[in-house]
C-alpha atoms as a printed R data frame, in Angstrom:
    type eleno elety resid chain resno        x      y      z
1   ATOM     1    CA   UNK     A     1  -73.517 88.678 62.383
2   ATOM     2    CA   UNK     A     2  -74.104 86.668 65.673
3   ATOM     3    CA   UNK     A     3  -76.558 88.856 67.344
4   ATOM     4    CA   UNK     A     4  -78.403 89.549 63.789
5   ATOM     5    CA   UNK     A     5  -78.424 86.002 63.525
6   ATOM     6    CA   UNK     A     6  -79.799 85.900 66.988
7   ATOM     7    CA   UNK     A     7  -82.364 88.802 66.476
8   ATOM     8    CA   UNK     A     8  -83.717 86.776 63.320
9   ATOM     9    CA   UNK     A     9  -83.933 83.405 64.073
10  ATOM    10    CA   UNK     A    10  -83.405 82.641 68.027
11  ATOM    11    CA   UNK     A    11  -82.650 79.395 69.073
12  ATOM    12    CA   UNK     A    12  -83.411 77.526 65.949
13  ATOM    13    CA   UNK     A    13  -82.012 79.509 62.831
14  ATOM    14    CA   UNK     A    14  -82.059 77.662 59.482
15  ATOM    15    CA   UNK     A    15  -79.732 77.437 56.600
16  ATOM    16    CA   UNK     A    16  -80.735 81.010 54.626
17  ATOM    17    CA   UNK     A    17  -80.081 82.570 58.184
18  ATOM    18    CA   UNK     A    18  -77.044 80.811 58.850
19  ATOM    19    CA   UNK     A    19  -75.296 81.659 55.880
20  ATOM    20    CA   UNK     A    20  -74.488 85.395 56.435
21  ATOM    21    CA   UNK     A    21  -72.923 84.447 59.779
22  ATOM    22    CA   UNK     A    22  -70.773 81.209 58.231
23  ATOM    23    CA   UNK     A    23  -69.626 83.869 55.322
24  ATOM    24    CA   UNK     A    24  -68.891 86.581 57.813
25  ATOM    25    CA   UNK     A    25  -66.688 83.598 59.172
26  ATOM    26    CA   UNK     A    26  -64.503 83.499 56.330
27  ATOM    27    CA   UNK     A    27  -66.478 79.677 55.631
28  ATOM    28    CA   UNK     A    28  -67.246 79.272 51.965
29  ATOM    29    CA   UNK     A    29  -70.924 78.245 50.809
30  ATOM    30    CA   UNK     A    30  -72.372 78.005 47.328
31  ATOM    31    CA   UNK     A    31  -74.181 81.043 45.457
32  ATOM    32    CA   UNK     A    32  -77.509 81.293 46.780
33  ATOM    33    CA   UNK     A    33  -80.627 83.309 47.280
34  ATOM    34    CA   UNK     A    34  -83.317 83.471 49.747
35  ATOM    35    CA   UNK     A    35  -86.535 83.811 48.400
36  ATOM    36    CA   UNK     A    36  -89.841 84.809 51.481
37  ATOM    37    CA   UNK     A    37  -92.720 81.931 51.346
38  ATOM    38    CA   UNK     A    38  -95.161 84.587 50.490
39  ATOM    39    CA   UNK     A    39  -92.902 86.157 47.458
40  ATOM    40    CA   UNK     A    40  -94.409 85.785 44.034
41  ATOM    41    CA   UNK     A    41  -93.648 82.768 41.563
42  ATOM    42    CA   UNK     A    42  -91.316 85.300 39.520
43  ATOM    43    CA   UNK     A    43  -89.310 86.037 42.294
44  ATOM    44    CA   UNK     A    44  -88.184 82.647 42.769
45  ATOM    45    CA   UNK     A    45  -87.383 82.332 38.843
46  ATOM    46    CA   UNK     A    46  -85.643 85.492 39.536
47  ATOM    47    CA   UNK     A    47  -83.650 84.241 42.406
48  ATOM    48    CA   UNK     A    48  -82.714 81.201 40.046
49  ATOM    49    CA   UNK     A    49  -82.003 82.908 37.106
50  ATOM    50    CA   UNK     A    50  -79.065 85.590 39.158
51  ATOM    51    CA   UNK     A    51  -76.880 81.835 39.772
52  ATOM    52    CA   UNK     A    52  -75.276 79.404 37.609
53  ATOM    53    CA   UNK     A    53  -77.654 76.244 36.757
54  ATOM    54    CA   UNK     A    54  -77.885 73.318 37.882
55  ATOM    55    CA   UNK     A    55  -79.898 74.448 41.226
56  ATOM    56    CA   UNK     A    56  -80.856 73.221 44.249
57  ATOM    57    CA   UNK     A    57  -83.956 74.019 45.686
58  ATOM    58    CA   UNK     A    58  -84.697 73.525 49.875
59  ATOM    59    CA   UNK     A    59  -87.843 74.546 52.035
60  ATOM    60    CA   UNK     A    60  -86.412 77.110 54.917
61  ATOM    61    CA   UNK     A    61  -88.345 75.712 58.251
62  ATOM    62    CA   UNK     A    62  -86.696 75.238 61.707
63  ATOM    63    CA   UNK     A    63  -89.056 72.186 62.169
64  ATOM    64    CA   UNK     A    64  -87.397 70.017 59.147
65  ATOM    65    CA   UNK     A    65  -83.972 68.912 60.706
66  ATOM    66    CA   UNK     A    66  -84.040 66.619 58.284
67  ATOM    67    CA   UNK     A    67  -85.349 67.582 55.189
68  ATOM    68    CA   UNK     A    68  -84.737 64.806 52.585
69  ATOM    69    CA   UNK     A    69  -86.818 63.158 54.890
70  ATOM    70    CA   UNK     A    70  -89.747 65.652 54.410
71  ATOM    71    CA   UNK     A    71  -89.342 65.742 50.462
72  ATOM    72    CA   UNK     A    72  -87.829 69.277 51.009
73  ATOM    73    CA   UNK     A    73  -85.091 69.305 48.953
74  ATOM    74    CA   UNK     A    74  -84.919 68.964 45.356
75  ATOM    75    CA   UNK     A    75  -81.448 68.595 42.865
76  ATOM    76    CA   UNK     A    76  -80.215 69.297 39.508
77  ATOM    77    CA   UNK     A    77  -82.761 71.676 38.747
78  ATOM    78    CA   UNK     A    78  -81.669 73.430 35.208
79  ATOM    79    CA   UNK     A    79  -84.778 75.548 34.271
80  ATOM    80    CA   UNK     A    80  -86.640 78.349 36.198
81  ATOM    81    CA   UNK     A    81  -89.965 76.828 34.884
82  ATOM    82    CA   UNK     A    82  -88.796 73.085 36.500
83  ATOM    83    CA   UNK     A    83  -88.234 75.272 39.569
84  ATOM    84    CA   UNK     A    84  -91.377 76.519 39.809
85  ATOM    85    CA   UNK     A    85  -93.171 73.588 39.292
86  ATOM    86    CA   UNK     A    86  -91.220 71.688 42.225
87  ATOM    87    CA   UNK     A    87  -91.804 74.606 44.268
88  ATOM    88    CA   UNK     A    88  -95.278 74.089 43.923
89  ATOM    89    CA   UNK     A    89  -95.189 70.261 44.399
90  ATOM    90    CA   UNK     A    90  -93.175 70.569 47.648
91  ATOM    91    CA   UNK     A    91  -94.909 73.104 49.196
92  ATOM    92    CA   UNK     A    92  -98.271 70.796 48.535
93  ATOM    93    CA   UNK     A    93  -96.375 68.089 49.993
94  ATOM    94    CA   UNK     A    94  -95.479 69.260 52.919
95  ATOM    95    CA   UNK     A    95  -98.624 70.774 53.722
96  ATOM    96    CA   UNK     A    96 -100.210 67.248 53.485
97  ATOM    97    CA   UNK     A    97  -97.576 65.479 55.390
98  ATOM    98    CA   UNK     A    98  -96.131 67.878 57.931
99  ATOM    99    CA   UNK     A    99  -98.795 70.412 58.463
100 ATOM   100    CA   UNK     A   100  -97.291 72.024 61.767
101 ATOM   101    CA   UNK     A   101  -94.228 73.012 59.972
102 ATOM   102    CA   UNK     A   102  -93.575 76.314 59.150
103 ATOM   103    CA   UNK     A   103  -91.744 77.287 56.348
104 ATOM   104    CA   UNK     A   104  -89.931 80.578 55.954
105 ATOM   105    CA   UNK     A   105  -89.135 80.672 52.458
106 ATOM   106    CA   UNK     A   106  -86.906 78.503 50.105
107 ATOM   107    CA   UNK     A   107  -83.163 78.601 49.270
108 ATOM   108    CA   UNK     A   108  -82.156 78.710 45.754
109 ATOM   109    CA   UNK     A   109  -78.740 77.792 45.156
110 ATOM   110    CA   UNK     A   110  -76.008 76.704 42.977
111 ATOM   111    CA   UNK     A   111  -75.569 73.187 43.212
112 ATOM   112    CA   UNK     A   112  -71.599 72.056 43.354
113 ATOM   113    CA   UNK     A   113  -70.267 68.846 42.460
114 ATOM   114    CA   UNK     A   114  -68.994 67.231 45.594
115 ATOM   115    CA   UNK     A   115  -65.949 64.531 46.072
116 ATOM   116    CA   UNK     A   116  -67.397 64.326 49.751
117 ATOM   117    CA   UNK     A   117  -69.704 65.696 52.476
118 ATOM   118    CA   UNK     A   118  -68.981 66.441 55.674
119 ATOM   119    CA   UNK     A   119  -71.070 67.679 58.824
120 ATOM   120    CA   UNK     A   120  -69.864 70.011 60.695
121 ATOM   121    CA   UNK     A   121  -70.931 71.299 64.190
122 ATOM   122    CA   UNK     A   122  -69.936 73.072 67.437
123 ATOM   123    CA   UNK     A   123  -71.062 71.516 71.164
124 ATOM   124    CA   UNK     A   124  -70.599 72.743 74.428
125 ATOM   125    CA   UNK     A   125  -69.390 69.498 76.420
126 ATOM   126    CA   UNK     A   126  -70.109 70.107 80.270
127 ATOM   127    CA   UNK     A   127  -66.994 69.057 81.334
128 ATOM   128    CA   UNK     A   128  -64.848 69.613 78.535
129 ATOM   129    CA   UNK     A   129  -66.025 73.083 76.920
130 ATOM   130    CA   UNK     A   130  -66.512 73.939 73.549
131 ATOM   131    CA   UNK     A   131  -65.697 71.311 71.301
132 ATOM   132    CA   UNK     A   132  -65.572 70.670 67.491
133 ATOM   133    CA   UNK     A   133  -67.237 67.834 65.662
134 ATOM   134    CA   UNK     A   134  -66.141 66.942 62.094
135 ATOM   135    CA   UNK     A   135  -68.164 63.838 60.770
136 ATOM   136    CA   UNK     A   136  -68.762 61.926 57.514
137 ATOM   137    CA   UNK     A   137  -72.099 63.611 56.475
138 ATOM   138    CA   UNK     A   138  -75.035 63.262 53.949
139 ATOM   139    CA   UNK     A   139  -78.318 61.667 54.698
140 ATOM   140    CA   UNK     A   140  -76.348 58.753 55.965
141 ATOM   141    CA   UNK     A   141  -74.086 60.452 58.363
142 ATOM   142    CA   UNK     A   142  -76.290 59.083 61.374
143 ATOM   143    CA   UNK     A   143  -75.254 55.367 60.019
144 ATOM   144    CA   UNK     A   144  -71.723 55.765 59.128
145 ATOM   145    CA   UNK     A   145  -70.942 57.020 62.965
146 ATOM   146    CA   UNK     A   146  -67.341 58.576 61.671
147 ATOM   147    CA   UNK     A   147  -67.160 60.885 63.978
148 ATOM   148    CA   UNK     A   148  -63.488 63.021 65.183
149 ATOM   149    CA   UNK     A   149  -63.887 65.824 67.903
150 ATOM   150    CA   UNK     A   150  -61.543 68.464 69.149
151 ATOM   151    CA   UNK     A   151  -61.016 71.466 71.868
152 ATOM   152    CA   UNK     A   152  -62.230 74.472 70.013
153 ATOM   153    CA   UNK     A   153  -61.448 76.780 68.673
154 ATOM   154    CA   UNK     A   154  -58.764 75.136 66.469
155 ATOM   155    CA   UNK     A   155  -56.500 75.826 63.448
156 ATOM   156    CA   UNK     A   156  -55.660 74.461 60.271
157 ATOM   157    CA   UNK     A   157  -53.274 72.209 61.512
158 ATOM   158    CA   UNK     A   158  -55.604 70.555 63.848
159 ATOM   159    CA   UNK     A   159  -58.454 70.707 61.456
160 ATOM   160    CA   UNK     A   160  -56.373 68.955 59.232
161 ATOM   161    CA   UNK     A   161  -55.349 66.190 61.387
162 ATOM   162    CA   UNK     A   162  -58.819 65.932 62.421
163 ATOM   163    CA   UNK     A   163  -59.849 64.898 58.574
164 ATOM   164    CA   UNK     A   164  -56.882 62.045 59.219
165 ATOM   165    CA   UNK     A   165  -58.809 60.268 61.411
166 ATOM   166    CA   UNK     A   166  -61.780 59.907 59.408
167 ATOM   167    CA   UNK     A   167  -62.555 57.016 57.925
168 ATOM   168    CA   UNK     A   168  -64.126 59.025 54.890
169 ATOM   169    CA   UNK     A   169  -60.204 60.449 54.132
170 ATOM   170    CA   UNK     A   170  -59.994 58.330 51.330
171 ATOM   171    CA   UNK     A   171  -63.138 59.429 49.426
172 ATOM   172    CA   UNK     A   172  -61.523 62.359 49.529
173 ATOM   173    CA   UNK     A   173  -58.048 62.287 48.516
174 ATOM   174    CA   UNK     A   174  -58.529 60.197 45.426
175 ATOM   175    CA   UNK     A   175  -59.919 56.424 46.156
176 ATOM   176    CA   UNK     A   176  -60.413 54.473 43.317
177 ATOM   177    CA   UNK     A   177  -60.154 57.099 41.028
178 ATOM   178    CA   UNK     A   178  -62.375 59.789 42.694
179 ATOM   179    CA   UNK     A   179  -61.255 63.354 42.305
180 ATOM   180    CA   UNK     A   180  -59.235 64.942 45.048
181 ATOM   181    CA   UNK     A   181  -60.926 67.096 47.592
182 ATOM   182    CA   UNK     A   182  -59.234 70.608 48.544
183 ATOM   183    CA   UNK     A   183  -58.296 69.375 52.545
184 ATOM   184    CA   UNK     A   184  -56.277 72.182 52.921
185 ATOM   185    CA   UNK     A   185  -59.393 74.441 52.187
186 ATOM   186    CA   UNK     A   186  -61.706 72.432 54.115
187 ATOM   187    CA   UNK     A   187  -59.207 72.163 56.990
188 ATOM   188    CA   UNK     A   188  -59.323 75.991 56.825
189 ATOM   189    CA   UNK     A   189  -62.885 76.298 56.735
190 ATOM   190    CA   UNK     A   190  -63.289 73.972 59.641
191 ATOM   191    CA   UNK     A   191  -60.910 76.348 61.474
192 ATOM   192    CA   UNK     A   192  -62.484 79.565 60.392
193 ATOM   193    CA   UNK     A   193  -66.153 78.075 61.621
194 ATOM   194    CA   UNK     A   194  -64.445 76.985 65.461
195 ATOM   195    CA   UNK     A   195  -64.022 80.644 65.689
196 ATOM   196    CA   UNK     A   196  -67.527 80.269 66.843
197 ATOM   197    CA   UNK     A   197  -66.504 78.742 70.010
């Protein structure tokens, strides 16, 4: 999965190439499709129709690290038609306000109800070696600066001790009436992904 990953995407892979790797992993990910730029409108509605409504709907481009910022990502789509119609309008978009970036395709997929978000990464310190980074994520996740980090790779003991020191853990298990998040899935998923190290 690593050297198809590699083969397809070099340095900069995004998320439609990533998720064959992450899955090969054992890491979970929602129902999606991936859907070339070129492909006709009905393969897109196609895409959408093969998942359970409501969608989300995300431009595939290395050069939009961020892409709520670009206007790439659309929720709580519920109709193939809707789809469309966005997929148009962002494409437009983007071609009027970020020109140089190249878009691969879209990703259709199944939009999940979330009690939290979380980034997730792997760095290779200098000094210290491979190391894990489990942070509060979503588009604020550069303001909140929650941020735990461990040797890698680690297991689900570890992983779940690193969710302790968050300062997101009580979003998550059930503050102020929120739902309870699975940690003992996530903590396995963040040890199944530090396999990468």
């Amino acid at each position: 999965a690593i050297a198809r990953l590699l083969g397809d995407a070099g340095p900069s892979p995004d998320e439609a190439q990533c998720y064959p790797l992450l899955e090969a992993l054992g890491v979970p990910v929602a129902a999606w499709r991936f859907v070339p730029a070129d492909a006709a409108p009905t393969v897109l509605r196609e895409a959408a129709s093969a998942l359970p409504a409501p969608w989300v709907l995300k431009a595939c481009s290395a050069d939009l690290p961020h892409k709520t910022d670009a206007g790439a990502v659309a929720l709580d789509i519920h109709d193939a038609d809707e789809l469309q119609a966005i997929a148009t309008r962002m494409s437009d978009r983007m071609r009027a306000d970020r020109p140089a970036a190249r878009v691969r395709g879209w990703l259709v997929q199944q939009q999940v109800r979330a009690v939290g978000e979380l980034l997730l990464g792997l760095r290779r310190d200098p000094v210290v070696g491979p190391i894990v980074v489990v942070a509060s994520g979503g588009v604020e996740a550069e303001l909140l600066d929650d941020v735990v980090v461990a040797p890698a790779p680690l297991d689900a003991g570890r992983a779940r001790a690193m969710l302790g020191e968050l300062r997101l853990l009580p979003r998550l298990t059930g503050y102020r009436g929120h739902p309870l998040g699975d940690l003992d899935a996530l903590a396995q998923a963040i040890a199944a992904f530090s396999r990468l190290a």
